[in-house]
C-alpha positions in Angstrom: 61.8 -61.2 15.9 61.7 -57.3 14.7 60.7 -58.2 11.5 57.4 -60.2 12.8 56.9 -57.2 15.4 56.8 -55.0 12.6 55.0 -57.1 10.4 52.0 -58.0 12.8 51.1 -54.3 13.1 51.2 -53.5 9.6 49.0 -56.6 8.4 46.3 -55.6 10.9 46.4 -52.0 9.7 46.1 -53.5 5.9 43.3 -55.2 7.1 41.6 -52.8 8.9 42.1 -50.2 5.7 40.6 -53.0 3.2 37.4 -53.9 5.8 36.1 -50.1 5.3 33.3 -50.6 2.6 30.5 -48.2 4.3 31.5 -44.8 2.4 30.0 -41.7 4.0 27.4 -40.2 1.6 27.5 -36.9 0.5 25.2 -33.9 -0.1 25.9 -32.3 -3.1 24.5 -28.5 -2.5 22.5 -27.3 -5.8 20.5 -24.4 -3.9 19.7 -23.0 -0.3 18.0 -20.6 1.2 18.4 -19.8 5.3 15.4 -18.3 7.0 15.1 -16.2 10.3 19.1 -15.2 10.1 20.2 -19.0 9.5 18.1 -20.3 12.2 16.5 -22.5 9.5 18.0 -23.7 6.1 15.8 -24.9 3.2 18.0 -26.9 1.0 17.9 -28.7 -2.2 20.8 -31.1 -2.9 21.5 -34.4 -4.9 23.0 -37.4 -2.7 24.2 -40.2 -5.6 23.7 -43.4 -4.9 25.4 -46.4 -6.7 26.1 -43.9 -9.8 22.2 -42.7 -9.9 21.3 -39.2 -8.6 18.6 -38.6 -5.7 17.4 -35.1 -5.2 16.0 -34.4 -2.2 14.2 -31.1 0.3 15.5 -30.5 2.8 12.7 -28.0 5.4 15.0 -28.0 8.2 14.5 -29.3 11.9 10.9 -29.6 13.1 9.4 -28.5 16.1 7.3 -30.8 18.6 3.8 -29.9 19.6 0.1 -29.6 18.4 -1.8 -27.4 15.5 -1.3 -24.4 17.7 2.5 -24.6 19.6 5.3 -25.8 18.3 8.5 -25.7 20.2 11.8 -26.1 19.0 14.6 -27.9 20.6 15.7 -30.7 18.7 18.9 -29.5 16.6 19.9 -32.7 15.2 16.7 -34.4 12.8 15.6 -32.6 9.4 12.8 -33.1 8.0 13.8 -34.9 4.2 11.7 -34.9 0.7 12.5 -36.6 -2.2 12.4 -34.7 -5.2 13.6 -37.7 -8.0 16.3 -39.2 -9.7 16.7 -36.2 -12.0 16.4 -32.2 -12.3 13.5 -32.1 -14.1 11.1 -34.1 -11.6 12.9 -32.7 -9.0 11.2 -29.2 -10.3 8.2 -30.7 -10.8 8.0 -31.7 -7.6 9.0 -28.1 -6.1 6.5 -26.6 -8.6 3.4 -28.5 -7.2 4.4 -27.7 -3.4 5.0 -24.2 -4.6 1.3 -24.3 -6.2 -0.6 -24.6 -2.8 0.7 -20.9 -2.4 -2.3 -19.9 -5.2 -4.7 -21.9 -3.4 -7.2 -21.7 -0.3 -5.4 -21.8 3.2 -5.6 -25.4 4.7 -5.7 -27.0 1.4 -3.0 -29.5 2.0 -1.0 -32.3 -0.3 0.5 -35.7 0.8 4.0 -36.3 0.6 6.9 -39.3 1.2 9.6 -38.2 3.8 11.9 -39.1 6.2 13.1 -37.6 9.6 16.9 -38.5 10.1 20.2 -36.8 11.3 22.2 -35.4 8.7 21.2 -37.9 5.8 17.6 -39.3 4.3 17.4 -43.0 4.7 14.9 -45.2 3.7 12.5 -45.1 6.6 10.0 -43.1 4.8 6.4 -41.5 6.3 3.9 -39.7 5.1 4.5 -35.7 5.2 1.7 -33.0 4.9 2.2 -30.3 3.4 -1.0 -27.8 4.2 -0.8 -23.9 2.7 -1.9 -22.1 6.2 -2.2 -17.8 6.2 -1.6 -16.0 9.3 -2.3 -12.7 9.2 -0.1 -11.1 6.2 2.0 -14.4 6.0 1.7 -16.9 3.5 3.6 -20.3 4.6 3.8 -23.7 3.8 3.3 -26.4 6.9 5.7 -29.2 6.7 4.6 -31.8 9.0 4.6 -35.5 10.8 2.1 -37.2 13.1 3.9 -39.3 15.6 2.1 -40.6 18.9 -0.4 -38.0 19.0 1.9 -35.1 18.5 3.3 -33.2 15.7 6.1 -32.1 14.5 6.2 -29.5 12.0 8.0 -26.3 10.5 6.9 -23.5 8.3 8.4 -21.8 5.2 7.2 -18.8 4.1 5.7 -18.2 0.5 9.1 -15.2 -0.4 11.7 -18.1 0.7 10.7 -21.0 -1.3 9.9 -19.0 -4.0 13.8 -18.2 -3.8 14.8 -21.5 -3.5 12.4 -22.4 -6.8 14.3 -19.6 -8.5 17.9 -20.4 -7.2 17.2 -24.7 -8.5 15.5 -22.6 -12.5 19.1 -21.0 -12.0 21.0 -24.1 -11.6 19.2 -25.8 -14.8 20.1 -22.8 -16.7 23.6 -23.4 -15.9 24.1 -26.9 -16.0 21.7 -28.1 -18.7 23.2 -31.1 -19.9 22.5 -32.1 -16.4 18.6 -34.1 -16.5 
């Protein structure tokens, strides 16, 4: 009677060890850049995926509002990009955001993202990326259309020009990586 009191509880814990197939994925940091004293983090990592590498942009959380107020409050959703399965289209990619800096304010580019907690998924909607001036500042407009409002962030020209720089560094170091 011990001996099937200690077995029962061990072959359920077996078999709840062997039923966990769902691994949690992982973002593998290659460069990041944190804007208004960390209240923002633009971020550049690679999550593998059955042994093939997805780079992806991370802007941050959004804000919710129209062309003219954003307001900030949910702490939880970023706002993903994907760059590509390798480094080099993953700075291609950067490089043609990056580009709309050098051209006229509310030119704008079309892009696939999705808005998630913690990880991208495979919901994906189109993101626009407009190059707006206000005053001195030169930024970049990340943003979604949902139900008539918007939800967008902005990342000014000096930050993802570091983050371009910091991903050039990476390469540099790990060039065998592709």
């Amino acid at each position: 009677m011990k001996k099937l009191l200690f077995l029962i509880p061990l072959l359920v814990w077996s078999v709840a060890a062997t039923a966990q197939e769902k691994k949690i994925p992982q973002r593998l940091q290659l460069a990041e850049v944190e804007i208004n004293d960390g209240a923002v983090s633009l971020e550049v990592f690679n999550m593998p995926k059955d042994s093939v590498n997805n780079y992806y942009l991370s802007v941050g959380t959004l804000g919710i509002g129209d062309d003219v107020i954003q307001i900030n409050f949910d702490p939880l959703f970023e706002l993903f990009i994907p760059l590509g399965e390798t480094l080099t289209d993953a700075m291609i990619a950067l490089q043609q955001m990056q580009g709309l800096y050098k051209t006229s304010p509310g030119t704008f580019m079309e892009v696939q993202g999705c808005l998630a907690p913690a990880f991208p998924n495979d919901k994906l909607e189109p993101v626009k990326v407009t190059y707006r001036r206000f005053l001195v500042s030169k930024l970049l407009e990340f943003s979604v259309q949902r139900e008539g409002y918007i939800r967008a962030t902005h990342i000014p020209k000096t930050d993802f020009g570091a983050l371009v720089t910091s991903m050039k560094l990476y390469r540099k170091i790990h060039p065998n990586e592709l």
